[in-house]
PQR file of N, CA, C, O and H, with PARSE charges and radii, in Angstrom:
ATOM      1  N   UNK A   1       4.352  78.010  35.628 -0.4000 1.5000
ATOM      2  CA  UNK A   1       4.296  76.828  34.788 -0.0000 2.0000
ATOM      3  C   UNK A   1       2.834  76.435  34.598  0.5500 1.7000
ATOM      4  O   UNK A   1       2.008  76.629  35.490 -0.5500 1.4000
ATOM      5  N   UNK A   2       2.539  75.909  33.487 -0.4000 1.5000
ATOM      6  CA  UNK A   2       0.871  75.307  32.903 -0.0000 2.0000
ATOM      7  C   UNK A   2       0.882  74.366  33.729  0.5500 1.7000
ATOM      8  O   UNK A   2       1.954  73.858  34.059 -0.5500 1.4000
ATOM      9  H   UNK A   2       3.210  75.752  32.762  0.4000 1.0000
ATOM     10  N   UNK A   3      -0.330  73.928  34.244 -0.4000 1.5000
ATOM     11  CA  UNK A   3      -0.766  72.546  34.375 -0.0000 2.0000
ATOM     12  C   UNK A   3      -0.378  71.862  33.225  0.5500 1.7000
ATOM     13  O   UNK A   3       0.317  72.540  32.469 -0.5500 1.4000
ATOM     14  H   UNK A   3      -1.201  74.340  33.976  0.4000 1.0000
ATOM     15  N   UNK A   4      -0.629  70.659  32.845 -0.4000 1.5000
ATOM     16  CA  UNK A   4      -0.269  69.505  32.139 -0.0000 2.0000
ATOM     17  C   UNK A   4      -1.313  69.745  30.941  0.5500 1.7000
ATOM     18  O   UNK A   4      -2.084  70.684  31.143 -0.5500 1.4000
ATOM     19  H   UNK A   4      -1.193  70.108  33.460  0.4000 1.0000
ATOM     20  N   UNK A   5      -1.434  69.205  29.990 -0.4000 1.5000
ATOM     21  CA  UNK A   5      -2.542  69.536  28.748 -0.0000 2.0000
ATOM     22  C   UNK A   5      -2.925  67.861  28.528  0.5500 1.7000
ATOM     23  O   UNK A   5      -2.702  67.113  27.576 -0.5500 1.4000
ATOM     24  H   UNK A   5      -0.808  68.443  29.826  0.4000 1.0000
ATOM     25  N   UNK A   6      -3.544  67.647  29.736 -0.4000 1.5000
ATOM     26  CA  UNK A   6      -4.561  66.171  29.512 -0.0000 2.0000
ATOM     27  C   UNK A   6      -5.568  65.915  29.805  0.5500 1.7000
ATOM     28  O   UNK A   6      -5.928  66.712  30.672 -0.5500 1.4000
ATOM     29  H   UNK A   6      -3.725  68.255  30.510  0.4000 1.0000
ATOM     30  N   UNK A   7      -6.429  65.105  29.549 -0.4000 1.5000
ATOM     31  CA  UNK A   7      -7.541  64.787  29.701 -0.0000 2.0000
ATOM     32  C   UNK A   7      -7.790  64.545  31.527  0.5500 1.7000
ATOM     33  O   UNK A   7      -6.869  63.939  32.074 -0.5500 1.4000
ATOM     34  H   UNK A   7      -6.137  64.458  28.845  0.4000 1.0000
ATOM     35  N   UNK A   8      -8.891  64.960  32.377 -0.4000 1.5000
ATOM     36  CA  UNK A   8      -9.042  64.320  33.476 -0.0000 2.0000
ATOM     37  C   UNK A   8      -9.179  62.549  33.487  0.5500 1.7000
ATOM     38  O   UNK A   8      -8.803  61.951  34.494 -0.5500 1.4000
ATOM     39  H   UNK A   8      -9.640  65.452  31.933  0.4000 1.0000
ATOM     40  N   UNK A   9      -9.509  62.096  32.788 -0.4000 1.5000
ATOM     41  CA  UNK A   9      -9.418  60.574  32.797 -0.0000 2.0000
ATOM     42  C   UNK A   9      -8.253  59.959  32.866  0.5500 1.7000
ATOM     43  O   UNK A   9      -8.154  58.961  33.580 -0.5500 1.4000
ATOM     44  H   UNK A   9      -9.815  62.582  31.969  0.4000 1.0000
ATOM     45  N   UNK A  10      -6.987  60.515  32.023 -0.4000 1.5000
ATOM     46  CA  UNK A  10      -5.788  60.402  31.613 -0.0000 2.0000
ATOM     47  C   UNK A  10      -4.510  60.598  32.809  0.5500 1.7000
ATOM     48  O   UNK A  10      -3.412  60.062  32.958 -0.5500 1.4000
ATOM     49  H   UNK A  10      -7.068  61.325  31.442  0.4000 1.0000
ATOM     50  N   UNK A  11      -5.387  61.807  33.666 -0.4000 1.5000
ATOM     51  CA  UNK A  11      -4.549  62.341  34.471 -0.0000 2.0000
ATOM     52  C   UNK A  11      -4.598  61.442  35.678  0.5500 1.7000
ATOM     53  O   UNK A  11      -3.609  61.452  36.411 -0.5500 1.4000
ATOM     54  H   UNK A  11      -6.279  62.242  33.545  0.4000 1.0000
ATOM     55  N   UNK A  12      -5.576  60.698  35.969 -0.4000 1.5000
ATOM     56  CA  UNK A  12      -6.548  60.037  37.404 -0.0000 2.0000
ATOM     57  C   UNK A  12      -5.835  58.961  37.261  0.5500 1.7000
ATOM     58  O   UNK A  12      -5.451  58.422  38.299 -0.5500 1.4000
ATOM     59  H   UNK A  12      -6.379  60.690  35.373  0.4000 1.0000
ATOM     60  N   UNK A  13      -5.436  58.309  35.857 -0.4000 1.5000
ATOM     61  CA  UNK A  13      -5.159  57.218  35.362 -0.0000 2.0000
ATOM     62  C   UNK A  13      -3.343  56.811  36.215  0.5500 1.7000
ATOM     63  O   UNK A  13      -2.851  56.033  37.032 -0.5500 1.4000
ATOM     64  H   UNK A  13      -5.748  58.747  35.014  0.4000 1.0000
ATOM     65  N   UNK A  14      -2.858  58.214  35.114 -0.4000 1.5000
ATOM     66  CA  UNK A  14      -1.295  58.337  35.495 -0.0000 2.0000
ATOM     67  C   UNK A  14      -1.502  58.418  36.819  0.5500 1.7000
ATOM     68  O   UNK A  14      -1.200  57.293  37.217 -0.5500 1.4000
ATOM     69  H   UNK A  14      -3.258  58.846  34.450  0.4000 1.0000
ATOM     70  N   UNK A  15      -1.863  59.118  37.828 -0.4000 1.5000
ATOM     71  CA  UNK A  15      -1.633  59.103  39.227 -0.0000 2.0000
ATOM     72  C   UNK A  15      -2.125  58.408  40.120  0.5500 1.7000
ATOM     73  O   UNK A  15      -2.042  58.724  41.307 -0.5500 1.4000
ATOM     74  H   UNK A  15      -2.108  60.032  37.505  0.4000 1.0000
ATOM     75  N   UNK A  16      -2.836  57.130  39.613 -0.4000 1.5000
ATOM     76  CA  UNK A  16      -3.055  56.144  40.566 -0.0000 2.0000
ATOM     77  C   UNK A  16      -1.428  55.343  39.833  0.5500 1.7000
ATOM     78  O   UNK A  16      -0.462  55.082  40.550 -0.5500 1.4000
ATOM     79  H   UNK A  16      -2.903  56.872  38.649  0.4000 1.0000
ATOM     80  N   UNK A  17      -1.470  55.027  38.035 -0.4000 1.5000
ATOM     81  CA  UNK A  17      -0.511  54.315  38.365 -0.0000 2.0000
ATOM     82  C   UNK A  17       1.339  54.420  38.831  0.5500 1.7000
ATOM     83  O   UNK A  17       2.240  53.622  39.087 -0.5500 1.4000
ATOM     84  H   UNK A  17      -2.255  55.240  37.452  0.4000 1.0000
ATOM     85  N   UNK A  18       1.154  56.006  38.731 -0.4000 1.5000
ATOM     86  CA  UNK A  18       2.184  56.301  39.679 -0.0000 2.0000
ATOM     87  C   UNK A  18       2.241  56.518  41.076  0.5500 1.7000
ATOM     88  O   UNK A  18       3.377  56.535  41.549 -0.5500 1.4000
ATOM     89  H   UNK A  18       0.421  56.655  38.524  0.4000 1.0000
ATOM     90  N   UNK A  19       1.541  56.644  41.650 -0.4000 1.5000
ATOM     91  CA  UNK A  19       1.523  56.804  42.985 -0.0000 2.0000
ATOM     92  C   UNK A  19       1.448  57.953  43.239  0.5500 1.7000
ATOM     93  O   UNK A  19       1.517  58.149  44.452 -0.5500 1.4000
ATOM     94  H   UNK A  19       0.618  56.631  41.266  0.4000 1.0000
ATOM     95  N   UNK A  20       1.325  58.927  42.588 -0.4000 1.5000
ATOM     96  CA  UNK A  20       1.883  60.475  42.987 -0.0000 2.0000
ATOM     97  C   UNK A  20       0.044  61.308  43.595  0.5500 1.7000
ATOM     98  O   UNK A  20      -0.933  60.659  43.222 -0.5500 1.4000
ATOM     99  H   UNK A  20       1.269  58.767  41.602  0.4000 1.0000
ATOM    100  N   UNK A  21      -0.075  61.825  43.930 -0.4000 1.5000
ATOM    101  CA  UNK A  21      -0.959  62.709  44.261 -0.0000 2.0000
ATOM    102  C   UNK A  21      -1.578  63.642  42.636  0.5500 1.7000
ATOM    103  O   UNK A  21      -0.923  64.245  41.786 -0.5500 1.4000
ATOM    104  H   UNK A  21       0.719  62.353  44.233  0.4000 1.0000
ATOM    105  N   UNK A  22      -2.733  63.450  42.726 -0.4000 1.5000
ATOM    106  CA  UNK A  22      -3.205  64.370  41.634 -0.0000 2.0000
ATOM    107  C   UNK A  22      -2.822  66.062  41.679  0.5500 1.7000
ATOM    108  O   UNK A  22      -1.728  66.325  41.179 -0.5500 1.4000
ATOM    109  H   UNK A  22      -3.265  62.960  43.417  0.4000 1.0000
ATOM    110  N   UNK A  23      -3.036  66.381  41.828 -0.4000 1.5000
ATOM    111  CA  UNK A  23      -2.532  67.253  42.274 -0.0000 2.0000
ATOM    112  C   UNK A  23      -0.869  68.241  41.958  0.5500 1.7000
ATOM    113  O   UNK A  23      -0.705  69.394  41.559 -0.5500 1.4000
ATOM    114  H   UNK A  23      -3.925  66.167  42.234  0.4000 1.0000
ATOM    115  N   UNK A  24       0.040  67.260  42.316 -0.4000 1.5000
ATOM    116  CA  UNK A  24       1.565  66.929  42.284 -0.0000 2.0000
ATOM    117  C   UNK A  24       1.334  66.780  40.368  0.5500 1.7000
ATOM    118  O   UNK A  24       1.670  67.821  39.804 -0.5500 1.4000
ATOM    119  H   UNK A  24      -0.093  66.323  42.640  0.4000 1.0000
ATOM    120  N   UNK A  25       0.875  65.763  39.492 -0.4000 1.5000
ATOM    121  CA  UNK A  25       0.633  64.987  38.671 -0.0000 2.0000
ATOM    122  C   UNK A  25       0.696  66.494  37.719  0.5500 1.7000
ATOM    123  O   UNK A  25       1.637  66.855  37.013 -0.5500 1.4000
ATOM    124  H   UNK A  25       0.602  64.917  39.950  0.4000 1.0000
ATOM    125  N   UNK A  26      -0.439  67.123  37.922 -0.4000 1.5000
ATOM    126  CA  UNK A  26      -0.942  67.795  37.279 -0.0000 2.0000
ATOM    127  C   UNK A  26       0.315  69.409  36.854  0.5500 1.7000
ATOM    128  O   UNK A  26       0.413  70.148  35.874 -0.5500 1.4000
ATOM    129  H   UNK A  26      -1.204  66.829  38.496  0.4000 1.0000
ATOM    130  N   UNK A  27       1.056  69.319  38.210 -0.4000 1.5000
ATOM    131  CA  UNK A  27       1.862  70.136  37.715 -0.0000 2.0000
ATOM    132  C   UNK A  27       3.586  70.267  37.964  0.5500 1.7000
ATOM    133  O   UNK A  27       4.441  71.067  38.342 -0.5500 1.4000
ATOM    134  H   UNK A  27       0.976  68.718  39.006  0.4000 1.0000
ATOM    135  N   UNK A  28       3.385  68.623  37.370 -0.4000 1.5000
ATOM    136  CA  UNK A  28       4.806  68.401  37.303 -0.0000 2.0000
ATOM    137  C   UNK A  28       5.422  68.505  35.955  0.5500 1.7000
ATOM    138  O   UNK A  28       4.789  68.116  34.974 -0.5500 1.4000
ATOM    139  H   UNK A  28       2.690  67.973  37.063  0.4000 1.0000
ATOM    140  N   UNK A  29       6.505  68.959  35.853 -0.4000 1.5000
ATOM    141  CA  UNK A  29       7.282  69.101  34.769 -0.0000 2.0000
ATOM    142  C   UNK A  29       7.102  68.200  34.000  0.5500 1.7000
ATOM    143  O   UNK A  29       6.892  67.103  34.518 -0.5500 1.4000
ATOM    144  H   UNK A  29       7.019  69.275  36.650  0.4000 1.0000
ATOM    145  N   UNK A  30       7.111  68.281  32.537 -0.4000 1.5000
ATOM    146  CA  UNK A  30       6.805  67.621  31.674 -0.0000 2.0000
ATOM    147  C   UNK A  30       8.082  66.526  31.510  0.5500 1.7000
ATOM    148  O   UNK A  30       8.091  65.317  31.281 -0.5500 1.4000
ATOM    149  H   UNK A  30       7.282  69.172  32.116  0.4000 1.0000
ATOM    150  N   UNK A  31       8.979  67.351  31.695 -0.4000 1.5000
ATOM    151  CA  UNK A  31      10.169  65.878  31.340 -0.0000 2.0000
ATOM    152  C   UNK A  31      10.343  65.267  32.704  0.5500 1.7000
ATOM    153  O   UNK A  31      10.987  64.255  32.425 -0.5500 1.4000
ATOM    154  H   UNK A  31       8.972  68.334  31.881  0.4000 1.0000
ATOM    155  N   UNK A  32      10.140  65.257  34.201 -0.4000 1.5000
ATOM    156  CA  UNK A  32      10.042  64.696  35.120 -0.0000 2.0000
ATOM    157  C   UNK A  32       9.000  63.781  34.455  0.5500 1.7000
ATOM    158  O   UNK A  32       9.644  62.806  34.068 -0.5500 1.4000
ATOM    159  H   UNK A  32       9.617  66.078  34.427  0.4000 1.0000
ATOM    160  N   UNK A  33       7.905  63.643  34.183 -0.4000 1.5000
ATOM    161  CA  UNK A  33       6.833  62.983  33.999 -0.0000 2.0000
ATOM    162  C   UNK A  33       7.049  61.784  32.894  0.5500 1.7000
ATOM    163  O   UNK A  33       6.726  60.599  32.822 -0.5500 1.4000
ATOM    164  H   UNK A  33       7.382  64.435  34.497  0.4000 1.0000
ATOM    165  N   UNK A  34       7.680  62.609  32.170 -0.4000 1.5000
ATOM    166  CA  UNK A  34       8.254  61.829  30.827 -0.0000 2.0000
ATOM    167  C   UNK A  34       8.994  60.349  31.310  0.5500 1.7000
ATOM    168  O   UNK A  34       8.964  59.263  30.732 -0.5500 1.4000
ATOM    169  H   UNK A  34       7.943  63.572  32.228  0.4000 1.0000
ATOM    170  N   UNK A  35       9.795  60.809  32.836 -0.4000 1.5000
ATOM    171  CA  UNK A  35      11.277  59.842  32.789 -0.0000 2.0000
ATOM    172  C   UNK A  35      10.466  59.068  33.759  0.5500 1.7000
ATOM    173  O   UNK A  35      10.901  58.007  34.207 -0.5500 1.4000
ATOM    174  H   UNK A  35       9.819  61.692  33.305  0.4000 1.0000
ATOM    175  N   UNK A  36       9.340  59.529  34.098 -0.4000 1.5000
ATOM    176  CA  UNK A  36       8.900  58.585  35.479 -0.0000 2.0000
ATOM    177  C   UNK A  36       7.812  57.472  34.708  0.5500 1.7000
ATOM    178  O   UNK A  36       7.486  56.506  35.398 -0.5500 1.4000
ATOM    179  H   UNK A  36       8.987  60.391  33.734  0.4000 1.0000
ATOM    180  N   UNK A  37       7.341  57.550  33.561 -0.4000 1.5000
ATOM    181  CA  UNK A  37       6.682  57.151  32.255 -0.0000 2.0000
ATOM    182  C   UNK A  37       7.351  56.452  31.664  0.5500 1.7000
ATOM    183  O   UNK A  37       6.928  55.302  31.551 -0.5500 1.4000
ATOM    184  H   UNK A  37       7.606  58.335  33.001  0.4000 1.0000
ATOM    185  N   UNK A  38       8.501  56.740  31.102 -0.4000 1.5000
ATOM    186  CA  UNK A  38       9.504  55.543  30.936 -0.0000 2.0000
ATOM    187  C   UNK A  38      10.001  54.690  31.688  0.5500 1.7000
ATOM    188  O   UNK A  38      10.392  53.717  31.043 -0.5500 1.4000
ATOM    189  H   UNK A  38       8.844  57.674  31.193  0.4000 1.0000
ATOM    190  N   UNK A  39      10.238  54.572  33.226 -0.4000 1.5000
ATOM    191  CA  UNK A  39      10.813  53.897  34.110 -0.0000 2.0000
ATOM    192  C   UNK A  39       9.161  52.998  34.536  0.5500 1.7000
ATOM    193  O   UNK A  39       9.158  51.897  35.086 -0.5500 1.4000
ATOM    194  H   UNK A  39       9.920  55.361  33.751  0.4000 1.0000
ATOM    195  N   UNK A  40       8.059  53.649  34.198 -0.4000 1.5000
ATOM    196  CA  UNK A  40       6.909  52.517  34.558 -0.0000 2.0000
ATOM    197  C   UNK A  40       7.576  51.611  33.351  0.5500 1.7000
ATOM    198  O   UNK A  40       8.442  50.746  33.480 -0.5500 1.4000
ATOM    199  H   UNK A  40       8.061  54.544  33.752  0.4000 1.0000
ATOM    200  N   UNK A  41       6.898  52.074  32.089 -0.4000 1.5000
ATOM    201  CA  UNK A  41       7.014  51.176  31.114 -0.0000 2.0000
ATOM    202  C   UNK A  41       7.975  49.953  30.951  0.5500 1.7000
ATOM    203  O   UNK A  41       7.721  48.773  30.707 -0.5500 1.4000
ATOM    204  H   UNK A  41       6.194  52.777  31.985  0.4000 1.0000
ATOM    205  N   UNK A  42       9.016  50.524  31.136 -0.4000 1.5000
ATOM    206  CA  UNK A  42      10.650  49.769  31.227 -0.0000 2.0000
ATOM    207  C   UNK A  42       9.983  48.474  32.172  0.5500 1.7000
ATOM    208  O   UNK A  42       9.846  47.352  31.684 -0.5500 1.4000
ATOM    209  H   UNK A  42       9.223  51.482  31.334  0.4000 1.0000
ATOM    210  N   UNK A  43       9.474  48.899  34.013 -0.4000 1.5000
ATOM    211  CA  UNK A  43       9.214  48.315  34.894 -0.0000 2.0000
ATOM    212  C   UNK A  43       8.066  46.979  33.893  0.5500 1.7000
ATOM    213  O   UNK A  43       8.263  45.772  33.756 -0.5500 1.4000
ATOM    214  H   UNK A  43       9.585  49.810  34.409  0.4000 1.0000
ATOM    215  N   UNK A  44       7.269  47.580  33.527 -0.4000 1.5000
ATOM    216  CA  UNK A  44       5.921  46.835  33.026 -0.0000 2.0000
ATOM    217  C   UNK A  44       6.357  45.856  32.131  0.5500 1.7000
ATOM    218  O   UNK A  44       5.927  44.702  32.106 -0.5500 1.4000
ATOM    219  H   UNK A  44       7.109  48.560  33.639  0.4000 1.0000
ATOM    220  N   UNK A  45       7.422  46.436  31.217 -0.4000 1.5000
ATOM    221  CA  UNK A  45       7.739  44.918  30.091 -0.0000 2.0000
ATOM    222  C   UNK A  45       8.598  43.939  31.032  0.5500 1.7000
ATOM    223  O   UNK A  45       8.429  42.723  31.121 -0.5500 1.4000
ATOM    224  H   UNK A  45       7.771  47.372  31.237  0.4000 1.0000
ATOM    225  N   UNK A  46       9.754  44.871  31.859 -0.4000 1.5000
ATOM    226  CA  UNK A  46      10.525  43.134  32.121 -0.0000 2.0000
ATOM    227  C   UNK A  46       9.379  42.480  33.157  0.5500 1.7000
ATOM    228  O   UNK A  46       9.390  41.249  33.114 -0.5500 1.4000
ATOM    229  H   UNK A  46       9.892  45.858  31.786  0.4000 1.0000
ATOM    230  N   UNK A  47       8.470  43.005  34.007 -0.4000 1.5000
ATOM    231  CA  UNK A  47       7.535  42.201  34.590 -0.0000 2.0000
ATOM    232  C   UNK A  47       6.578  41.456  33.274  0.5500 1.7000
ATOM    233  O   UNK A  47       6.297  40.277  33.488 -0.5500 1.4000
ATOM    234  H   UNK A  47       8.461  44.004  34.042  0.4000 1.0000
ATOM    235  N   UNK A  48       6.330  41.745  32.631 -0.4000 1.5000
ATOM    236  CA  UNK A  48       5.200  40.794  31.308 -0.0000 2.0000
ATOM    237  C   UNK A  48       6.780  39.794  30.968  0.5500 1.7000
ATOM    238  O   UNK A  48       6.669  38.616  31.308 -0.5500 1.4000
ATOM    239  H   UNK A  48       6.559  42.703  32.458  0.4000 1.0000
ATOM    240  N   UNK A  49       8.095  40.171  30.380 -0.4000 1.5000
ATOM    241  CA  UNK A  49       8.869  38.968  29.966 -0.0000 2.0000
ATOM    242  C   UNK A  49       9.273  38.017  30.896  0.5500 1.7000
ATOM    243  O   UNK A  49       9.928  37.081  30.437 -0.5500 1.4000
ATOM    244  H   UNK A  49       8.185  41.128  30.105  0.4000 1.0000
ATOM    245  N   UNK A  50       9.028  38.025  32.176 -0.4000 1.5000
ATOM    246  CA  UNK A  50       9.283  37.393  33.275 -0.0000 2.0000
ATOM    247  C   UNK A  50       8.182  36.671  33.127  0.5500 1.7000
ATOM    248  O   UNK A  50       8.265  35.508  32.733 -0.5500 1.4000
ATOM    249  H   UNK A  50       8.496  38.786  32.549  0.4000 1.0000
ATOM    250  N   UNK A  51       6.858  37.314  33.451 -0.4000 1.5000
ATOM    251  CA  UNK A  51       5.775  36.383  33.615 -0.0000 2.0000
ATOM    252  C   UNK A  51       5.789  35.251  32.035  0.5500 1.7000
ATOM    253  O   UNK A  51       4.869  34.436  32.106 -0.5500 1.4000
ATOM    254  H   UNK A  51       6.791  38.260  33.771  0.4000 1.0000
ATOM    255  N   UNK A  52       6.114  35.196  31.536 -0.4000 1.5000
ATOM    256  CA  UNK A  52       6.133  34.741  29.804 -0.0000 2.0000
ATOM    257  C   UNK A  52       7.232  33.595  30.104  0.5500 1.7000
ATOM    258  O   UNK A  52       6.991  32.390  30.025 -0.5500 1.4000
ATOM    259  H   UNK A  52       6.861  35.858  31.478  0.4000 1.0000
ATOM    260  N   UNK A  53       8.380  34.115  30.432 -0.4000 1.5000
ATOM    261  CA  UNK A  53       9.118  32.847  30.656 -0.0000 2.0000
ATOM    262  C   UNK A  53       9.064  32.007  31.568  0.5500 1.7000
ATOM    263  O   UNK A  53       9.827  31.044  31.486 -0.5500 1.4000
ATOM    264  H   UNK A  53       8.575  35.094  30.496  0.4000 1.0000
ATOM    265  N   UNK A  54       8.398  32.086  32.400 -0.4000 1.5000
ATOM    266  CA  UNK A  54       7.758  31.109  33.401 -0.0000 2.0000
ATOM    267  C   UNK A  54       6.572  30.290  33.280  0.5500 1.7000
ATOM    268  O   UNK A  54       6.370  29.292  33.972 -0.5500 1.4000
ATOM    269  H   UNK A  54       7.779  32.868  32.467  0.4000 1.0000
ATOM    270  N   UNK A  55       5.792  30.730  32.387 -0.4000 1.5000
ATOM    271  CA  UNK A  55       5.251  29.766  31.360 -0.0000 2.0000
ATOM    272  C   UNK A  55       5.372  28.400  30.598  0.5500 1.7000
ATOM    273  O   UNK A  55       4.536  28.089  29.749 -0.5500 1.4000
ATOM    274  H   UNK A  55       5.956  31.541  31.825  0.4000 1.0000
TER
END
């Protein structure tokens, strides 16, 4: 399997904000990566609509 086709900035980025090891990051399956990318995002909006309605 390829490594990933991203930028080192991009990659440092995703694996601090996933937690995962660079390393791991770099040659994980693309649709593993995909669903763990969606489950941040998902995570990130209801935390921003939470913080909003408490406002």
């Amino acid at each position: 399997m390829r490594p990933l086709q991203i930028s080192p900035e991009t990659a440092v980025k995703l694996s601090e904000k996933l937690g995962v090891p660079l390393e791991h990051l770099m040659h994980m399956p693309q649709h593993i990566l995909m669903k763990k990318l969606a489950e941040l995002a998902k995570e990130e909006t209801s935390n921003s609509s939470q913080s909003e309605s408490k406002e």
